[in-house]
C-alpha positions in Angstrom: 90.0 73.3 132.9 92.0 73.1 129.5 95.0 70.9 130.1 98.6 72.1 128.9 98.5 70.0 125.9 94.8 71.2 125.4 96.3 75.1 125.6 98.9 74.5 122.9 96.9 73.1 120.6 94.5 76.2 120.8 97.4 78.5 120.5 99.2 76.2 117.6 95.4 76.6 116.1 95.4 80.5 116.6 98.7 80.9 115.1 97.6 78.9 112.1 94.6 80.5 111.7 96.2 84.1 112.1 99.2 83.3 109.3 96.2 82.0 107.2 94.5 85.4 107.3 97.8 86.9 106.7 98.4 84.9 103.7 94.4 85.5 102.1 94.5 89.1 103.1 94.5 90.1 99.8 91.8 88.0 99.1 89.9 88.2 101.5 89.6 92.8 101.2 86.8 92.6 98.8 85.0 90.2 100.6 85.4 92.5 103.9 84.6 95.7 101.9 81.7 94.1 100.2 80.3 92.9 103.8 80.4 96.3 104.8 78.8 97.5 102.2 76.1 95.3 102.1 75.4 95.7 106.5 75.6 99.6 105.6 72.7 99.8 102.5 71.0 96.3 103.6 68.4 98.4 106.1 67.5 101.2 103.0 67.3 99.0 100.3 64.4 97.0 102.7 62.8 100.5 103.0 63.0 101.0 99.6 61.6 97.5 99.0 58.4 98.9 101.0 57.7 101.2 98.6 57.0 98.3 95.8 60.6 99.0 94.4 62.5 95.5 93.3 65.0 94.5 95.2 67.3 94.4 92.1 66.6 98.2 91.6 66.7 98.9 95.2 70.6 98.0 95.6 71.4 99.8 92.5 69.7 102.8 93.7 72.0 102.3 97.1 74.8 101.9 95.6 74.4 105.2 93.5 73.7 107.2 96.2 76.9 105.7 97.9 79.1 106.2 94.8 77.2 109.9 94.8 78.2 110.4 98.5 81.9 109.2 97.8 81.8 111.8 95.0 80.8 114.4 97.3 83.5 114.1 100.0 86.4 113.6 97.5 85.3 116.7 95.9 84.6 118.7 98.9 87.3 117.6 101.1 90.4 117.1 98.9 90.9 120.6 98.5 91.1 121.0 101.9 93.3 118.4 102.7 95.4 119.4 99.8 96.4 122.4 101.1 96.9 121.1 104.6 99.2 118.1 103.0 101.0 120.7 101.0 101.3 123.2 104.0 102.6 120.4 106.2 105.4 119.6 103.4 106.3 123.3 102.6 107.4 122.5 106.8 109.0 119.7 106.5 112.6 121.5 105.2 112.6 123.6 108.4 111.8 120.5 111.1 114.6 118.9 109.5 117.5 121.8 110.0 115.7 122.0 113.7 116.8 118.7 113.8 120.4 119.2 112.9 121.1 121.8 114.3 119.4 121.2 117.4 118.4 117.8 118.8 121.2 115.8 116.9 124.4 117.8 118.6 122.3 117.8 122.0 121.5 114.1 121.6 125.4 113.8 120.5 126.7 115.7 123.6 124.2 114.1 126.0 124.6 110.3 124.8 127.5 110.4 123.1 126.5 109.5 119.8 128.9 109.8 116.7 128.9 112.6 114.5 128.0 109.7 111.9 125.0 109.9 112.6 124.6 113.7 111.9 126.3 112.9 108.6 124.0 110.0 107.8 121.0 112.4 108.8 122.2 114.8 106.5 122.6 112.6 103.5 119.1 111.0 104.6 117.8 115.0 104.4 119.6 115.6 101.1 117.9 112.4 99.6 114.6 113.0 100.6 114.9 116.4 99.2 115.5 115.5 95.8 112.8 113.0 95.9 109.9 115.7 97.3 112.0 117.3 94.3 111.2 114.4 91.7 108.0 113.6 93.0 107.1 117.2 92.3 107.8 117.2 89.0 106.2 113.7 88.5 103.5 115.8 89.5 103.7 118.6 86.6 104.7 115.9 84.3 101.2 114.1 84.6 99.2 117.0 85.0 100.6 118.1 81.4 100.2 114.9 80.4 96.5 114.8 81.1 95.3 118.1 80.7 96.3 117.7 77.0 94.8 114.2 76.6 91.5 115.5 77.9 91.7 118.5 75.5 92.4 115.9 72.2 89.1 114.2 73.6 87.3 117.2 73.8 86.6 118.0 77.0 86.2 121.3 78.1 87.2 120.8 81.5 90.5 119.6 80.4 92.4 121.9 82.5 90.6 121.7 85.5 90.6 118.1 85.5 93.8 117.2 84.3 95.3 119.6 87.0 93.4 118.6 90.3 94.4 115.1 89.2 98.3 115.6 88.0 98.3 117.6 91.4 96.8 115.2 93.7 99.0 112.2 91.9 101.4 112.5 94.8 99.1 110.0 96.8 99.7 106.5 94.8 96.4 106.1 92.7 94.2 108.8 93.9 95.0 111.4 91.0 94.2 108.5 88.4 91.1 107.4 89.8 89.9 110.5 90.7 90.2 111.8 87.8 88.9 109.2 85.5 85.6 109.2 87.6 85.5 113.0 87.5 85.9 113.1 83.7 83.7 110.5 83.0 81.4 112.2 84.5 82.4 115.6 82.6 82.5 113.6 79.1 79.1 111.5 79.8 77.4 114.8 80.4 79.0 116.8 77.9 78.9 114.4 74.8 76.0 111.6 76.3 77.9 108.7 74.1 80.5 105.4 75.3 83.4 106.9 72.8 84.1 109.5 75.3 84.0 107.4 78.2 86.8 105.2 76.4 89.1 108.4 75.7 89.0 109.5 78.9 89.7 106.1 79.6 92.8 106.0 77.4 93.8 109.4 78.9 94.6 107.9 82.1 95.8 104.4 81.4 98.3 106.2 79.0 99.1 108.7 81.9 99.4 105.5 84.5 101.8 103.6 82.1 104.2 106.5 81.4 104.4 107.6 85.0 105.3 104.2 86.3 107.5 103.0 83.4 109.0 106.3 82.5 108.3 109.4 85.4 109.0 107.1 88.5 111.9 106.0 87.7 113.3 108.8 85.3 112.8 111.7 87.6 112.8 110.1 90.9 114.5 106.8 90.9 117.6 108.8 89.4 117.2 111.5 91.9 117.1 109.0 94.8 120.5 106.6 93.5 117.6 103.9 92.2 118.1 101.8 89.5 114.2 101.8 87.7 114.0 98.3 88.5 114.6 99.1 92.3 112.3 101.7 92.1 109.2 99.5 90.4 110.1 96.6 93.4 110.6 99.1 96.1 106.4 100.2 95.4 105.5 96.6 94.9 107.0 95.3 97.9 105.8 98.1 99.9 102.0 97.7 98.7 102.5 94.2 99.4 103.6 94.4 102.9 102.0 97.1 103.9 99.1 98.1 101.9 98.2 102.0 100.6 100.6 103.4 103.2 103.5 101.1 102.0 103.4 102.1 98.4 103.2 105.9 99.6 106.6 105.3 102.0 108.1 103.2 99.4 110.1 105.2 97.9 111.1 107.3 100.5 112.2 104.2 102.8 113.6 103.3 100.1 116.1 106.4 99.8 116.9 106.1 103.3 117.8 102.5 103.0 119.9 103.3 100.0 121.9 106.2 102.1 122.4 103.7 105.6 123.8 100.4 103.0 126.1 103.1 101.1 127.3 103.8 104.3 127.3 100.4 105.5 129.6 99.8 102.1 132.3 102.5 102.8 132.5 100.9 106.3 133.0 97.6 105.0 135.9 98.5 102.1 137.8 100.6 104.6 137.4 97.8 107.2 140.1 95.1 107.6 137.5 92.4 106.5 137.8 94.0 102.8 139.8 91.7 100.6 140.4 93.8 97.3 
């Protein structure tokens, strides 16, 4: 049996350990995706090492037919959830009157909640409107914007390429790097030379740097009562703290938070703790 002093040290130690992990988490993702990796194509490179095949040559041949498979799904599956993500938004205007006109004045007559807090929703709705609004024509914006890069460089699936990934852009990262791999491809098979590879390359770092430096804040931060600084450390901090899903809320958390400390203002300077 663990004495008391012998259980707090364990839990002092698990506490350590756990804020450690915390701490590394960004360092220690590639190693946990590269572990997987390795326990999912470690069994088919062996069999492939049976046939006579080097092992060197064996894990490339793996890790093409993962990237191959990757390929596949994005390009078979993203339409599909594209137009379920889009149907889903194209409800989201009529949840929200529901909401107003239903549950808030039941919830107010039942609980006896301020009409505040119908108010505040509204604002909250009229926010989050104009950034759908914004992110939208983010959207637009960098389809343009790459569909005409792709047709300086050449390519004759500009269109095709530069909208699917303009479009999907509303999911942080996706659009870009599904579209450089997608035209990549397109140029590498179309023109068989490295010069391409580094347009199309250009295409989408150009895209990347004018829609977070220029589109983001221009079109959405403005929308939403952000300053462009607020807006850049809104999708930092939320990628920080919580990952992929936190730079995809970040901005709309952040609108929220901007309508409840407004708020919270006009409280305070009408308040008698407001010294002019």
């Amino acid at each position: 049996m663990l004495t008391d002093a012998q259980k707090w040290l364990c839990l002092a130690g698990l506490l350590v350990c756990g804020w450690l992990l915390y701490l590394l988490a960004p360092v220690l993702n590639p190693f946990l995706v590269a572990a997987a990796l390795a326990y999912l194509g470690d069994p088919v490179v062996d069999r492939l090492e049976g046939f006579k095949l080097s092992r060197t040559l064996s894990v490339v041949i793996v890790f093409l037919i993962m990237i191959a498979a990757a390929l596949g799904l994005v390009l078979i599956l993203f339409p599909l959830l594209q137009d379920q993500i889009f149907a889903l938004l194209r409800r989201v205007p009529t949840l929200i009157d529901w909401l107003q006109s239903h549950l808030l004045p039941l919830l107010s007559a039942k609980l006896g909640i301020d009409a505040t807090v119908t108010r505040l929703a509204r604002d909250c709705d009229a926010v989050l409107a104009e950034f759908l609004r914004g992110q939208l024509m983010v959207m637009l914006a960098l389809a343009l914007i790459y569909t005409v890069g792709l047709w300086l460089a050449g390519l004759e699936s500009a269109l095709l390429i530069g909208l699917g990934a303009g479009l999907v852009s509303f999911i942080p990262y996706l659009g870009s790097i599904t579209g450089i791999v997608v035209a990549g491809i397109a140029a590498f098979l179309q023109f068989h030379d490295v010069l391409h590879l580094v347009y199309v390359g250009l295409v989408f770092g150009i895209g990347q740097s004018i829609e977070g430096m220029v589109l983001s804040p221009l079109l959405v931060g403005e929308r939403i009562g952000l300053h462009p600084v607020a807006v850049i450390f809104a999708i930092m901090a939320g990628g920080q703290l919580f990952g992929f899903f936190g730079v995809l809320l970040a901005l709309p958390a952040a609108a929220v938070i901007t309508v409840l400390l407004r708020f919270a203002h006009a409280r305070y300077t009408s308040s008698g703790f407001y010294t002019p």
